[in-house]
C-alpha positions in Angstrom: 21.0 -21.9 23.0 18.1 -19.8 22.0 18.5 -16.5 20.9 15.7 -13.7 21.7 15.9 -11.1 18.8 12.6 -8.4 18.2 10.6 -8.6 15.9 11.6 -5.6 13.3 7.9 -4.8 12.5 8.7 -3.7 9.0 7.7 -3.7 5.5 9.8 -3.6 3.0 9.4 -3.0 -0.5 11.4 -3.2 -3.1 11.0 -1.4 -6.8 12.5 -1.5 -10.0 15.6 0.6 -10.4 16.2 -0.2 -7.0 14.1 1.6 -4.9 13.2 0.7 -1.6 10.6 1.6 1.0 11.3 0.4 4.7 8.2 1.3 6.6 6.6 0.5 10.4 4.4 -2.1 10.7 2.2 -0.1 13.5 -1.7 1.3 13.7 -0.2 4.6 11.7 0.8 2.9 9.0 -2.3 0.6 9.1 -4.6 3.8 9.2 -2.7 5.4 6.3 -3.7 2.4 4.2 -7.1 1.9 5.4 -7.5 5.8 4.8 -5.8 5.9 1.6 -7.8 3.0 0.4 -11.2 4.6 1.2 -10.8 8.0 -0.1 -9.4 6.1 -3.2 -13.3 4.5 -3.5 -14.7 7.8 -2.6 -12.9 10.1 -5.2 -13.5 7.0 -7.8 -17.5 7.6 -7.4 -17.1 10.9 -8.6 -16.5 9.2 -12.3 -18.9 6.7 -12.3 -22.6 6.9 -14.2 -20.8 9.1 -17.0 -19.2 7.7 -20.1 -15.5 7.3 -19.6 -13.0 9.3 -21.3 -9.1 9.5 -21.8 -9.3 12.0 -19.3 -11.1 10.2 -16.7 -7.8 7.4 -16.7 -5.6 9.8 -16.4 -7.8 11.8 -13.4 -8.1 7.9 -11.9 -4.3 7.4 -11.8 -3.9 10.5 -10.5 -6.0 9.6 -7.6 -4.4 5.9 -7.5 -0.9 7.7 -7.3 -2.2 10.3 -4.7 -3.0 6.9 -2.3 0.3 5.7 -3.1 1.7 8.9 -2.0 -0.5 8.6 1.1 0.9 5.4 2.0 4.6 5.8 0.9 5.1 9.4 1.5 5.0 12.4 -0.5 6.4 12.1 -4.1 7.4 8.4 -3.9 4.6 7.6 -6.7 6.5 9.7 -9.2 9.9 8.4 -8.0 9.0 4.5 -8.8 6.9 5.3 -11.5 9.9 7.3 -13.8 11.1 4.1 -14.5 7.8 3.1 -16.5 7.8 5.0 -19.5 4.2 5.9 -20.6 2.5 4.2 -17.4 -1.1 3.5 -17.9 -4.1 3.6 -15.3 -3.6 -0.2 -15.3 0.1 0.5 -14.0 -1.1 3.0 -11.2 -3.3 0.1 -9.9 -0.9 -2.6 -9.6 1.6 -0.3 -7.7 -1.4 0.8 -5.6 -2.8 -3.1 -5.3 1.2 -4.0 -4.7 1.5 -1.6 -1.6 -1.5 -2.2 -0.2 -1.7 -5.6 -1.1 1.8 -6.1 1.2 0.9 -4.4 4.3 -2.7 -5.7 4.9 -0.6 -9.5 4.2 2.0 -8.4 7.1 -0.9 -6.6 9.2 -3.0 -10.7 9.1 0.2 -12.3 9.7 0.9 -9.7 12.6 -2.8 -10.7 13.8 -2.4 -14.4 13.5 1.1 -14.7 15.6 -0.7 -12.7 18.1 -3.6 -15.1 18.1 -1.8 -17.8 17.8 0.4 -16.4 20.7 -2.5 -15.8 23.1 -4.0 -19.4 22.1 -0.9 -21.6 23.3 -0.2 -19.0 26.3 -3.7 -20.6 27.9 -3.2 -23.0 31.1 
C-alpha cells in the first residue's frame, strides 16, 4: 500500500563543527536569496575600477558574510566561520556560493516536479 507523506519543503545544511541550518523552501526564502545575491553585485561595484587592496578583501567578505547573514539569519556567518581560523575572501565566497548554490538547486528541482506534475496530469 502506498503511503502519502508531504513534502517537507526544506533545506538543510550542514557545516563543520556541526552546525546545521533547516530552512523553508518557500517564495521568502527564495527572495532572501535572490535579494541577497543582488545587493551582493551591487555593493561589489563600489570596488571596482580602483586598484585592489588588503582592505578591499576584507570589505568584500564583509559584504559576502553580510548575504550569508541575509540568507541564514543574523550572526550565522560568524557562527560557521569560527571554525576557519584565518578565513580568506576566497572562504567567504564558497560559503556564500554553498548557500546559495543549495537553494536555487532545491528551488529548479521544486520547479521541475511541478512541471513535470502538470505535464502527466494532462488528459
Amino acid at each position: 500500500m502506498a503511503v502519502f507523506q508531504f513534502n517537507s519543503r526544506r533545506v538543510e545544511l550542514e557545516f563543520p563543527g556541526g552546525i546545521k541550518h533547516a530552512l523553508p523552501l518557500n517564495e521568502e526564502m527564495r527572495q532572501k536569496v535572490e535579494t541577497a545575491s543582488k545587493e551582493l553585485v551591487e555593493k561589489t561595484k563600489e570596488l571596482r575600477g580602483r586598484p585592489g587592496t588588503a582592505e578591499d578583501l576584507e570589505t568584500l567578505c564583509d559584504y559576502t558574510l553580510d548575504a550569508v547573514d541575509a540568507i541564514l539569519g543574523e550572526g550565522a556567518s560568524e557562527e560557521i566561520m569560527r571554525n576557519r581560523e584565518d578565513y580568506s575572501f576566497l572562504d567567504c565566497c564558497d560559503l556564500f556560493k554553498f548557500v546559495t548554490g543549495e537553494f536555487n538547486a532545491a528551488f529548479i528541482r521544486e520547479a521541475n516536479a511541478a512541471k513535470a506534475k502538470n505535464g502527466n496530469s494532462a488528459p
